[in-house]
N, C-alpha and C positions, 0 to 999 in steps of 0.2 A: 335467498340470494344475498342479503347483507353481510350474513355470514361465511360467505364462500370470498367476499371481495375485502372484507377484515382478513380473511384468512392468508390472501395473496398478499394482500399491502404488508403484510407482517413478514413471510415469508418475503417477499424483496425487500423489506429493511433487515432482518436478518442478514440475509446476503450480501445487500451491500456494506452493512459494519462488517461484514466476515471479509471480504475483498480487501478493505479499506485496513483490517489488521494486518493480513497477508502480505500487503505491499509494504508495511511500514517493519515489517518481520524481516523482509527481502533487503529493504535501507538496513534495517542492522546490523544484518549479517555480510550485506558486502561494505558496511563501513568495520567492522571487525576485520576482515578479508584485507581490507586497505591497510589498516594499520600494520599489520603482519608482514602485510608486501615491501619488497626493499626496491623494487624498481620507480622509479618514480612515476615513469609512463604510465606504468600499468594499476601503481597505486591512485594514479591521478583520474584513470577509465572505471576505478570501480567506485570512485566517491562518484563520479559525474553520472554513475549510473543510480547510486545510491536518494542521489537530488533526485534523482529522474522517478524514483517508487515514492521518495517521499513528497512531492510536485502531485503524481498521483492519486496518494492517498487523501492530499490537500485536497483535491478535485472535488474528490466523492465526499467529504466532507462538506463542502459548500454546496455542492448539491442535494445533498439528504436535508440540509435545514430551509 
């Protein structure tokens, strides 16, 4: 049994480093996205969304430790 509940806890840490890259993958590429955008409106919705993955990935961070 020890080893089945090692085996989960590893598998949800996994997972969550895996989320936690994903989100901050998602901030990259809509702060690239921003840059590129001439509208300012719209450049201004893809940064505030970009906070919004990397706020996120902050999250699960302070969570896991």
């Amino acid at each position: 049994m020890p080893d089945e509940r090692l085996g989960a806890l590893e598998f949800l840490s996994n997972a969550t480093r895996e989320r936690e890259a994903r989100y901050r993958e998602r901030a990259a590429h809509l702060r690239m996205m921003a840059d590129d955008e001439p509208l300012g409106r719209l450049r201004n919705r893809l940064t505030d969304l970009a906070e919004q993955f990397e706020q996120l990935a902050e999250t699960i961070t302070i969570e896991r430790r």
